[in-house]
VEXDREN-2710 file (C-alpha; in Angstrom, 1 decimal):
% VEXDREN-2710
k/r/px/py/pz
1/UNK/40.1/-53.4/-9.0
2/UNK/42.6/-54.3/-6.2
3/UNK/41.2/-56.0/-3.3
4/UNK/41.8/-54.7/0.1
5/UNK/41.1/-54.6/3.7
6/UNK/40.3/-51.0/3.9
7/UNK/36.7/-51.5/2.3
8/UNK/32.9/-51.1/4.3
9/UNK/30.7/-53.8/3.7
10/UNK/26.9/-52.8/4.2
11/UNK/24.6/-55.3/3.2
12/UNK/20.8/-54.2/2.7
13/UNK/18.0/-57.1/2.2
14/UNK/14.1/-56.0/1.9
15/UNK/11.8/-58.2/2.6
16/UNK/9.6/-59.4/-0.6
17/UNK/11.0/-56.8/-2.7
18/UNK/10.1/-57.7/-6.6
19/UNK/12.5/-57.4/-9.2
20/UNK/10.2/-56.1/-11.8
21/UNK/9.3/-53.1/-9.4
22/UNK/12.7/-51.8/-9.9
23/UNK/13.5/-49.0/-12.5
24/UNK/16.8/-50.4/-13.3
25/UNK/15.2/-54.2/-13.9
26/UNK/12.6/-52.2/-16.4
27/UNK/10.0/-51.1/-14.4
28/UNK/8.5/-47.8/-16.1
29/UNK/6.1/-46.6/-13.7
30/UNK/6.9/-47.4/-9.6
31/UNK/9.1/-44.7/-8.3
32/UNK/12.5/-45.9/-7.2
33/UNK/14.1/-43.2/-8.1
34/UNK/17.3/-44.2/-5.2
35/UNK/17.6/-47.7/-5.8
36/UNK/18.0/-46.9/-9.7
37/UNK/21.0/-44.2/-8.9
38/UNK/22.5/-46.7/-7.2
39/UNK/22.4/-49.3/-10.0
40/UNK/23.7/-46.9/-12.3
41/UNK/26.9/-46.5/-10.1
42/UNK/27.0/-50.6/-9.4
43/UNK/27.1/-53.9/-11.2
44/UNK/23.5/-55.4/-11.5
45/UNK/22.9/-59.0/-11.8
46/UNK/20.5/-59.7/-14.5
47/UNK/19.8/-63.4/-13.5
48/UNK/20.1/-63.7/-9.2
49/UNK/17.7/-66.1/-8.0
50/UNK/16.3/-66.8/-4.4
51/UNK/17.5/-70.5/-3.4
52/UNK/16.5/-71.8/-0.7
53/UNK/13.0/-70.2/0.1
54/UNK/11.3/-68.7/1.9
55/UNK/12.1/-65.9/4.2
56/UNK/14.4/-67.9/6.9
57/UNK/15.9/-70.8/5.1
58/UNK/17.1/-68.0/2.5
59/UNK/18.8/-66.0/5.1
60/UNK/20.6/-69.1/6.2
61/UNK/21.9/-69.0/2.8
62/UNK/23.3/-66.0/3.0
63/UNK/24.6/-66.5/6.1
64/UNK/26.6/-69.8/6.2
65/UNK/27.1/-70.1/2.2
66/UNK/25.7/-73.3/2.0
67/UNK/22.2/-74.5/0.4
68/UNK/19.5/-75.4/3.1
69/UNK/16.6/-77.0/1.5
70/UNK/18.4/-80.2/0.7
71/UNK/19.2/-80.4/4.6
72/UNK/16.5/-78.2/6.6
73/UNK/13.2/-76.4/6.5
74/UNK/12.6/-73.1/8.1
75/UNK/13.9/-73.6/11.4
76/UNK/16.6/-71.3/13.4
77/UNK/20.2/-70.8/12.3
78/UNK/22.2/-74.0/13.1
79/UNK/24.5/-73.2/16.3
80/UNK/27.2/-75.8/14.2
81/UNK/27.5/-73.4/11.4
82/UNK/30.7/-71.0/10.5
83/UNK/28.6/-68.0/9.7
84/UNK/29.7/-64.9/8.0
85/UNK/29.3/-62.1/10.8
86/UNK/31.7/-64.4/12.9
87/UNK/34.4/-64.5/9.9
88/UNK/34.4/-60.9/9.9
89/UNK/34.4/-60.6/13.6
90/UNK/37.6/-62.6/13.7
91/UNK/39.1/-60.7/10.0
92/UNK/38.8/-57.7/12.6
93/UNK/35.7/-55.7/11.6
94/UNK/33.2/-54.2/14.0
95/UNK/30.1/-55.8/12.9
96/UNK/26.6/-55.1/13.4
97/UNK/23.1/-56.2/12.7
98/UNK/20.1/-53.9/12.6
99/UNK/16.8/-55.5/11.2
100/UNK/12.5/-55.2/12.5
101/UNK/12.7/-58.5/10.4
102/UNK/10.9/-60.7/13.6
103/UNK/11.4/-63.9/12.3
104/UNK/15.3/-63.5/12.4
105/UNK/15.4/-63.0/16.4
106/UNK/12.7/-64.4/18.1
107/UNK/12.0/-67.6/19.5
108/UNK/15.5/-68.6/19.4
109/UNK/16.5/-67.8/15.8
110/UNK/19.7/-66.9/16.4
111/UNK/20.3/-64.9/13.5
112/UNK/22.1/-61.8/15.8
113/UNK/24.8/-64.4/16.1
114/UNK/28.5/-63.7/15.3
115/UNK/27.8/-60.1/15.3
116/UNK/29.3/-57.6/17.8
117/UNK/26.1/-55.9/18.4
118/UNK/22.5/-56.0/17.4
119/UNK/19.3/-53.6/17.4
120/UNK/15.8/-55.2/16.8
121/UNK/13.1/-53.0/16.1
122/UNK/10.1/-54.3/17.3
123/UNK/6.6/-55.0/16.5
124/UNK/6.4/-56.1/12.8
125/UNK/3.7/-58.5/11.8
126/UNK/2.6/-60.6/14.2
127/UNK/5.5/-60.3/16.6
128/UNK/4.2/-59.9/20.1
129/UNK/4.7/-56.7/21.4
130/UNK/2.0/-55.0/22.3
131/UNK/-1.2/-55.9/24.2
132/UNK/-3.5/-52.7/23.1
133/UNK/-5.7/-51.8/22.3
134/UNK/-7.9/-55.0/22.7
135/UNK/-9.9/-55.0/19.4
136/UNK/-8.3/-52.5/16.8
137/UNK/-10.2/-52.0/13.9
138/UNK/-9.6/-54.2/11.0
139/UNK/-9.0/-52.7/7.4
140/UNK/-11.5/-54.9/5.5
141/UNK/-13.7/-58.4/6.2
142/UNK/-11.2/-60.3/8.2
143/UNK/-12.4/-63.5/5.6
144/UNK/-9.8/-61.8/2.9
145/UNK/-7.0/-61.7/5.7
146/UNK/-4.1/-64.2/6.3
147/UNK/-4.7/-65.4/10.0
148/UNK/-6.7/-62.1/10.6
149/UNK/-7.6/-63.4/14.8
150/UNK/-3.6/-63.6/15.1
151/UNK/-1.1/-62.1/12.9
152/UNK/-3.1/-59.2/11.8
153/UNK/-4.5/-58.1/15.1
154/UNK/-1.4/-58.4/16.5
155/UNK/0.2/-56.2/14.2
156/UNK/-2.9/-53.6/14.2
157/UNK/-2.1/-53.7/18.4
158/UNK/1.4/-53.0/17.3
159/UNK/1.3/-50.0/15.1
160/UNK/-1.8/-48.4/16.9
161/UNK/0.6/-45.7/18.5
162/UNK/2.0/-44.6/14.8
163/UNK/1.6/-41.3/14.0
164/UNK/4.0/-40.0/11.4
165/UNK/6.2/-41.9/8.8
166/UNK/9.3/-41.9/11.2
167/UNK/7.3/-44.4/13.0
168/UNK/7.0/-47.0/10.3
169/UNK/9.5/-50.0/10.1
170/UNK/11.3/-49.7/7.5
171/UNK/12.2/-45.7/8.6
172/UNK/12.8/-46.6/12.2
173/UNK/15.7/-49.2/10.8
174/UNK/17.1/-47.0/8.5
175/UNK/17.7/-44.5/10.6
176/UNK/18.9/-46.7/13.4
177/UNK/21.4/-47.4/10.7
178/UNK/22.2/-44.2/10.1
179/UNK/23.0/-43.5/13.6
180/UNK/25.3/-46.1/13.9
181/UNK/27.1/-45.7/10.7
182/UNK/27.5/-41.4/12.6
183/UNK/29.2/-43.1/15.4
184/UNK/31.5/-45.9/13.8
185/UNK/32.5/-44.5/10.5
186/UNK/35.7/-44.4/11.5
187/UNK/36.1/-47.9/12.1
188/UNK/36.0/-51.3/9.2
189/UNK/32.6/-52.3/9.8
190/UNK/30.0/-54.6/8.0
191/UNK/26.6/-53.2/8.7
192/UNK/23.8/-56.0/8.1
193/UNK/20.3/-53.9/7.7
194/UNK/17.5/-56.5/7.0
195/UNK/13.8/-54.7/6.8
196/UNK/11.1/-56.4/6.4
197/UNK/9.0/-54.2/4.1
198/UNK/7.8/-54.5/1.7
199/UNK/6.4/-57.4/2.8
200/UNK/3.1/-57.2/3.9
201/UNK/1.1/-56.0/6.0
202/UNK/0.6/-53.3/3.3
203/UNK/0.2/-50.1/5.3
204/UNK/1.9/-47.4/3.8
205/UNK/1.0/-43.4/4.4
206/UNK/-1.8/-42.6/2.2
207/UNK/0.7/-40.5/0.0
208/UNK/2.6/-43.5/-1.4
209/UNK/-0.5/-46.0/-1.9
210/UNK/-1.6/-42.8/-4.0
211/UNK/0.9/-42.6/-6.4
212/UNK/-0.8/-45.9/-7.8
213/UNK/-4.5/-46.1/-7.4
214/UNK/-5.8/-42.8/-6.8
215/UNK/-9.3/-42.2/-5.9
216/UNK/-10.0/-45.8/-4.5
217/UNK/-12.8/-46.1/-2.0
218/UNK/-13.1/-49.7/-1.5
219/UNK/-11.8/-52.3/1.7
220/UNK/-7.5/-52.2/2.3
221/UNK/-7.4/-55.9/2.3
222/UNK/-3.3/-55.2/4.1
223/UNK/-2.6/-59.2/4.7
224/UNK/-4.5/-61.0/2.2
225/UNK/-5.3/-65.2/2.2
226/UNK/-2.0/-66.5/0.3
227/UNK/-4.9/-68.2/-2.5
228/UNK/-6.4/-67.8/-5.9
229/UNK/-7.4/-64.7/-5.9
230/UNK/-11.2/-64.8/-8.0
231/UNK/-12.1/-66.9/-5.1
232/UNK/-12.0/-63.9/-2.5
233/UNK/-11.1/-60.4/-4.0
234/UNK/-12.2/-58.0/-6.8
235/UNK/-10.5/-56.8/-9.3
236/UNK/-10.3/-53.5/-7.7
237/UNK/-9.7/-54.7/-4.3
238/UNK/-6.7/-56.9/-6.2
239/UNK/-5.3/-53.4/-8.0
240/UNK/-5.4/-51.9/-4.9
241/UNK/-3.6/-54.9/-3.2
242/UNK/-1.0/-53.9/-5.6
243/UNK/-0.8/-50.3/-4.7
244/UNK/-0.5/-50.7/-1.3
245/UNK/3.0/-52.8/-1.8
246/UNK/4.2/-50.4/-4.9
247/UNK/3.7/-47.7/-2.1
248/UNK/6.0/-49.4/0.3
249/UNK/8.6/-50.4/-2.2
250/UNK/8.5/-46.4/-3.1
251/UNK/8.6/-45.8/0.9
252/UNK/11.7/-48.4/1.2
253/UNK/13.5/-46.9/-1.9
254/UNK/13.1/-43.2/0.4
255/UNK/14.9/-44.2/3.7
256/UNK/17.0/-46.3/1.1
257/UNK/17.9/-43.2/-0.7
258/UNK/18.2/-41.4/2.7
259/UNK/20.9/-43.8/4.2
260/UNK/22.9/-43.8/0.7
261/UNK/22.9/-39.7/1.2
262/UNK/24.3/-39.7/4.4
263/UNK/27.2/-42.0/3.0
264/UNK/28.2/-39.5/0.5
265/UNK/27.6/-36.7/3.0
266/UNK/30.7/-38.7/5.2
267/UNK/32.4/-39.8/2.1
268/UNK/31.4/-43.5/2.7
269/UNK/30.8/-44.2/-0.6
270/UNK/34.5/-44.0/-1.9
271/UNK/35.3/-47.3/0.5
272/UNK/32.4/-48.9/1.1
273/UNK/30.5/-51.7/-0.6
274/UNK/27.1/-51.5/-0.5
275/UNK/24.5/-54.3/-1.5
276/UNK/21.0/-54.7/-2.2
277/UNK/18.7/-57.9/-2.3
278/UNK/15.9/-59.5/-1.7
279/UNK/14.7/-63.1/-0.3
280/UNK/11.8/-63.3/-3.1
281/UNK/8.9/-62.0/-5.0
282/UNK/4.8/-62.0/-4.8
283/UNK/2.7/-62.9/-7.1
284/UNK/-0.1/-60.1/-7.7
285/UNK/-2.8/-62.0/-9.5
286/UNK/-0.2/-63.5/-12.2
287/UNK/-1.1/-67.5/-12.2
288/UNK/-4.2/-66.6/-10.8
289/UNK/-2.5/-66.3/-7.4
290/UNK/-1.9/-63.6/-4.8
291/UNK/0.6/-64.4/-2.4
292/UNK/3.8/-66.4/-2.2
293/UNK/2.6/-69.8/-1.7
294/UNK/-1.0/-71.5/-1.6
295/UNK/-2.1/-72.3/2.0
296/UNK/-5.1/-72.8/3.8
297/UNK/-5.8/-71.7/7.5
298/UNK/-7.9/-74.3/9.8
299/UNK/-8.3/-73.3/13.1
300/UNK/-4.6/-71.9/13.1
301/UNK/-2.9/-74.4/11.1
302/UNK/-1.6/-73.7/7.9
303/UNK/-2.4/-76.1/5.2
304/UNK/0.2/-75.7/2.6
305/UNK/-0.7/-77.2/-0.8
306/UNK/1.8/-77.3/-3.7
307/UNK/2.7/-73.9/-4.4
308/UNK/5.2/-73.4/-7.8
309/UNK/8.0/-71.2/-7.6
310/UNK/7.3/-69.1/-10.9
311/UNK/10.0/-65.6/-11.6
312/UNK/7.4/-63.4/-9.8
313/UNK/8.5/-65.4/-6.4
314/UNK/12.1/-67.1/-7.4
315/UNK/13.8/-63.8/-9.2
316/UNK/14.9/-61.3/-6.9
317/UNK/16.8/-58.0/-7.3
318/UNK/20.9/-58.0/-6.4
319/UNK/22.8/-54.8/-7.2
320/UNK/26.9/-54.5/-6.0
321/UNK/27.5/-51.4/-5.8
322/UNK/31.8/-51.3/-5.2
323/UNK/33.7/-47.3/-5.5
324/UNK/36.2/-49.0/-7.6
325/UNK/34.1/-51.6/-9.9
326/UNK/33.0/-50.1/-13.4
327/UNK/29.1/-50.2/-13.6
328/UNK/27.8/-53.0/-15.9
329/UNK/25.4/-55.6/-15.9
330/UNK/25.9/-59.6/-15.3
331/UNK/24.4/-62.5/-16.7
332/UNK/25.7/-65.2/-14.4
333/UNK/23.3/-67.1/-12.3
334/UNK/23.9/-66.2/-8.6
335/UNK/22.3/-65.7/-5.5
336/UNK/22.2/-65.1/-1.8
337/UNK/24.4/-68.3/-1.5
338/UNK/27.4/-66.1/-3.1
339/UNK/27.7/-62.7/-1.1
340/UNK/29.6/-64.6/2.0
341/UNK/31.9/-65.6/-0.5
342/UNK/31.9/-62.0/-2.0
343/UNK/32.8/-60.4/1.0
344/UNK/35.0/-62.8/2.4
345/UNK/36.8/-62.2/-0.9
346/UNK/36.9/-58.5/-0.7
347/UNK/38.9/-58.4/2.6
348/UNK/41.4/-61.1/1.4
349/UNK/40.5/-63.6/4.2
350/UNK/40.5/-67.3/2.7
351/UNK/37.0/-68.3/1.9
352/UNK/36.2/-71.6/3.5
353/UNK/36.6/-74.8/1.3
354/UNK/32.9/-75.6/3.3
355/UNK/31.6/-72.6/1.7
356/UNK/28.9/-74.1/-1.4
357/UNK/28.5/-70.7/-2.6
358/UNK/31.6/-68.9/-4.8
359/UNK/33.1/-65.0/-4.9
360/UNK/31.4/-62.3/-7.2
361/UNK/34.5/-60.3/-7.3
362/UNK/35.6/-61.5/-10.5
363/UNK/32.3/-60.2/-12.3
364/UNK/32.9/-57.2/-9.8
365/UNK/36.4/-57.1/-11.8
366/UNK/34.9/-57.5/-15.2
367/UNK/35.9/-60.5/-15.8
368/UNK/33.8/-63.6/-17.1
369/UNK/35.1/-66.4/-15.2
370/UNK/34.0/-70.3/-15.6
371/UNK/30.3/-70.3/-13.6
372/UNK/27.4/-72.3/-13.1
373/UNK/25.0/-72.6/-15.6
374/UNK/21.9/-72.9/-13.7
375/UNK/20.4/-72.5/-10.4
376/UNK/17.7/-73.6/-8.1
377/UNK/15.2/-72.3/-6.3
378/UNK/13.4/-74.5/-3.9
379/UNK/11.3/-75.1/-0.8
380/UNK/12.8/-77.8/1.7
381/UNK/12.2/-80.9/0.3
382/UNK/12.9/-83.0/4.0
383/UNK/8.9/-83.5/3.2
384/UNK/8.2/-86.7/2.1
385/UNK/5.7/-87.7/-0.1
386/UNK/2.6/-87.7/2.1
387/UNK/1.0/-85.1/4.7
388/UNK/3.9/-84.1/6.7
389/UNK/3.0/-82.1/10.5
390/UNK/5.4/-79.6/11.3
391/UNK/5.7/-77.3/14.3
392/UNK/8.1/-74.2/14.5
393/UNK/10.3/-73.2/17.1
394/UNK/7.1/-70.5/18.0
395/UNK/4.6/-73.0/18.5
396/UNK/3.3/-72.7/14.5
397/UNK/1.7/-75.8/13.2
398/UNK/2.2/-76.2/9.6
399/UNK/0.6/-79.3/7.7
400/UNK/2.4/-79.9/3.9
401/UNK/0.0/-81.4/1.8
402/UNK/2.2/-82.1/-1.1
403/UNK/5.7/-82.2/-1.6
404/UNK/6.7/-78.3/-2.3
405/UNK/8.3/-77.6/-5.8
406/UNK/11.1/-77.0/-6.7
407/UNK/12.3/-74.7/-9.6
408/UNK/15.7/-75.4/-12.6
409/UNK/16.2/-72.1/-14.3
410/UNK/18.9/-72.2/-17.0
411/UNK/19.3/-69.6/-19.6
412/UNK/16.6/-70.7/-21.9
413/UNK/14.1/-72.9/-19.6
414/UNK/12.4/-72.9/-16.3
415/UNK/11.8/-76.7/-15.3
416/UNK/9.4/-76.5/-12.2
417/UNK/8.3/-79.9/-10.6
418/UNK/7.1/-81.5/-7.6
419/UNK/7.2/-85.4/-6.7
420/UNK/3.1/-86.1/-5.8
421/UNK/3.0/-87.0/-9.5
422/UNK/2.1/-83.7/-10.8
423/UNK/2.4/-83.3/-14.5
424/UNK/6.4/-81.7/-14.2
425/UNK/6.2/-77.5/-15.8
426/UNK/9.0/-76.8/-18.0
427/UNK/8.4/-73.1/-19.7
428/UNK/10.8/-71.8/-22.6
429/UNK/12.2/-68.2/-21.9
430/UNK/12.6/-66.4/-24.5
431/UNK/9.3/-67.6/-26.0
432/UNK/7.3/-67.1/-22.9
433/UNK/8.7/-65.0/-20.6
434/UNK/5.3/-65.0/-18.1
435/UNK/5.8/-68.9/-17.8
436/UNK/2.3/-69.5/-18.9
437/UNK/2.5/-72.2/-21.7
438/UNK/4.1/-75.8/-20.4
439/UNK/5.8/-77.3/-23.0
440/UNK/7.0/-80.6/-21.0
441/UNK/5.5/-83.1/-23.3
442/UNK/7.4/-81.5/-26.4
443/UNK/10.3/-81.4/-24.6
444/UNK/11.2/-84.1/-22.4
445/UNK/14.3/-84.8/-22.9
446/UNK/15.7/-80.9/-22.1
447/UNK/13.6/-81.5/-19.0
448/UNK/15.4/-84.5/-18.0
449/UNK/18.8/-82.7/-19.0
450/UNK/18.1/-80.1/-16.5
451/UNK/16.7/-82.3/-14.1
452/UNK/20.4/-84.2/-13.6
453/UNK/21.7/-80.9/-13.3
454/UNK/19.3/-81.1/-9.9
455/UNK/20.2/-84.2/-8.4
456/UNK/23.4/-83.6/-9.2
457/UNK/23.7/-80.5/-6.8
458/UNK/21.4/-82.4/-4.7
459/UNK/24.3/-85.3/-4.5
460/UNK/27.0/-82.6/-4.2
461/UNK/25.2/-81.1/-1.0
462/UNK/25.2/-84.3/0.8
463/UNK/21.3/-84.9/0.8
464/UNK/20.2/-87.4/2.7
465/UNK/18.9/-90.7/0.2
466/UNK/15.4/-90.6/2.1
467/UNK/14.7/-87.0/0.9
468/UNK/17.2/-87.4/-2.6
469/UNK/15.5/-90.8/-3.5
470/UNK/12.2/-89.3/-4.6
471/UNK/13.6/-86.7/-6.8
472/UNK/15.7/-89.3/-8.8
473/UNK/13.2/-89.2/-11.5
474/UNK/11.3/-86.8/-12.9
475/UNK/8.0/-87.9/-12.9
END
């Protein structure tokens, strides 16, 4: 597989999109019929792992190669930083970014940065965009509801006008993206499509929720309390939690499957690369939680208490596809740090000795070069070890409670700690793959093994002894 200059780049990242919900990561029952054609035809990373988390600090991965949680929390995209949209600017490709991803653009994010153009579709979640109508119904007892008074009557304002699936997110940016690819086929572009379903709120078209809980009668609890679950929902109303994202990952795998068609319809596919990923999972009742995280709304401030970063939240789904690569799977541990890299690679522009991340295209090749051995996935960890009061660029007040974990994976272990003095986690793989027996006290000297391998990285990165110190130990 030669590299050259002549290749597409469109990269595709979907919000909250589990890895298990994929046919071609095992799934036997959600329909992703798309997605699974184009694994087939691609090289599928077995062991891709969110690393800086959540939504934002992971996209700043992608974007500038580097980790951010040893340096930042979730904050907008550093004007300092050499970002990938801006390499490929200068390398001579028209580049473009089309995403109703809110968080990426608002408020000063900066994320359209480096690119030539930019379309925002508007309205997801709690983005402010419209003003009616005053008091829209709510789907269940606002008590079950994440900020219900805020985000999710801002987003009920927001979607009131919808009347056909063409109108939802995720269809609107696809087909933005298809328009644009219509008009600039001709040139080399990368195409940047970020949607944020299926993150929630869950509101699919009745036909997809359908598919997995037929015949349910109860509340639509679309935005639920990120919390232990018994303490708030049924078991049906959790099932049907569940349903309601399995029909928008079927719904994104559709206008997926509907922008890979027009590709082959213009004979795209034979020189362009086309990538899908995700920031990070969910957790639908596994470790007794629903959400991604465990916080606690007061008054408008979010009370974040230590939330573990189990596979259900830290694996996410990364599939290459490339018109020249053989299909195969990997077993290297990459992530979002590594597609700058990849790219950069692919047009034979020098990758930037700053760059922390490292080029695919060898696996891409079929090759099995010298690679890490573990990664991380982790929450900032500029929190030190007492209530910390944050406020975000949009006026959001966040108050940590504890230090938030982070996560080791190496082939055989999960080590998943925190620095409040917490008992550390350390799960064996092969043994227990639903991480649900700690074995830390039998094992404490593979924990500490894997532990160095942290600080290690965390010394490479240039973190700061005030948030490094803490994290020396283990325990």
């Amino acid at each position: 597989m030669a590299k050259t200059k002549r290749l597409n780049f469109i990269l595709i990242v979907s919000d909250t999109f589990r890895r298990d919900h994929l046919g071609c990561y095992g799934n036997g029952w959600i329909r992703t019929p798309n997605l699974d054609q184009l694994a087939k035809m691609s090289v599928v990373f077995d062991r891709a792992y969110c690393g800086s988390f959540p939504t934002i600090p992971a996209r700043t991965d992608l974007l500038t190669a580097k980790w951010t949680f040893p340096h930042r929390d979730w904050s907008p995209l550093p004007r300092e930083e050499i970002i990938l949209p801006q390499l490929l600017s200068d390398a001579g490709y028209t580049t473009m970014f089309i995403a109703d991803n809110p968080h990426m653009v608002r408020d000063g994010y900066h994320f359209d940065r480096g690119f030539h153009g930019f379309y925002w579709i508007r309205g997801q979640e709690n983005e402010r965009y419209r003003t009616d109508p005053k008091q829209p119904l709510f789907p269940c007892h606002p008590a079950k509801c994440r900020n219900p008074e805020t985000s999710l009557i801002q987003y009920l304002r927001n979607t009131a006008h919808r009347r056909n699936e063409e109108d939802y997110f995720v269809a609107q940016t696809i087909s933005e993206s298809i328009r644009w690819v219509e008009k600039n086929y001709k040139d080399h572009f990368f195409l940047y499509i970020d949607t944020f379903d299926p993150h929630e709120p869950w509101d699919p078209p009745a036909y997809y929720t359908e598919l997995y809980d037929p015949g349910y009668e109860g509340e639509e609890v679309t935005y639920p309390r990120y919390w232990f679950w018994k303490d708030f929902l049924t078991e049906a109303e959790l099932k049907h939690c569940h349903a309601l994202y399995c029909g928008e990952v079927t719904m994104v795998d559709y206008w997926i499957g509907r922008l890979l068609a027009r590709l082959e319809s213009l004979d795209l596919l034979s020189r362009t690369v086309v990538i899908f990923t995700s920031d990070h999972g969910f957790y639908f009742g596994e470790h007794g939680i629903i959400g991604k995280a465990l916080i606690e709304s007061r008054n408008g401030v979010g009370f974040f208490h230590r939330s573990p970063l189990y596979d259900e939240v830290a694996r996410i789904p990364l599939i290459i596809y490339h018109p020249k690569a053989k299909p195969s799977r990997c077993e290297a541990f990459t992530g979002l740090i590594d597609i700058a890299p990849t790219l950069l690679d692919l047009t034979g522009e020098e990758i930037p000795e700053f760059f922390q991340g490292a080029s695919l295209v060898p696996f891409l090749k079929g090759e099995s070069p010298q690679w890490r051995d573990f990664f991380v996935t982790s929450w900032a960890i500029t929190h030190l070890p007492k209530e910390t009061r944050t406020r975000a660029v949009d006026g959001t007040e966040r108050i940590v409670l504890s230090p938030r974990p982070s996560t080791i994976t190496t082939k055989e272990w999960t080590l998943i700690y925190s620095t409040e003095g917490d008992e550390p986690e350390l799960y064996h793989t092969p043994t227990d793959p639903g991480q649900e027996k700690n074995v830390y006290y039998d094992n404490q000297q593979k924990a500490q093994e894997i532990h160095s391998k942290f600080v290690a990285l965390l010394e490479a990165c240039g973190t700061m002894e005030d948030f490094l110190k803490p994290r020396r130990t283990l325990k």
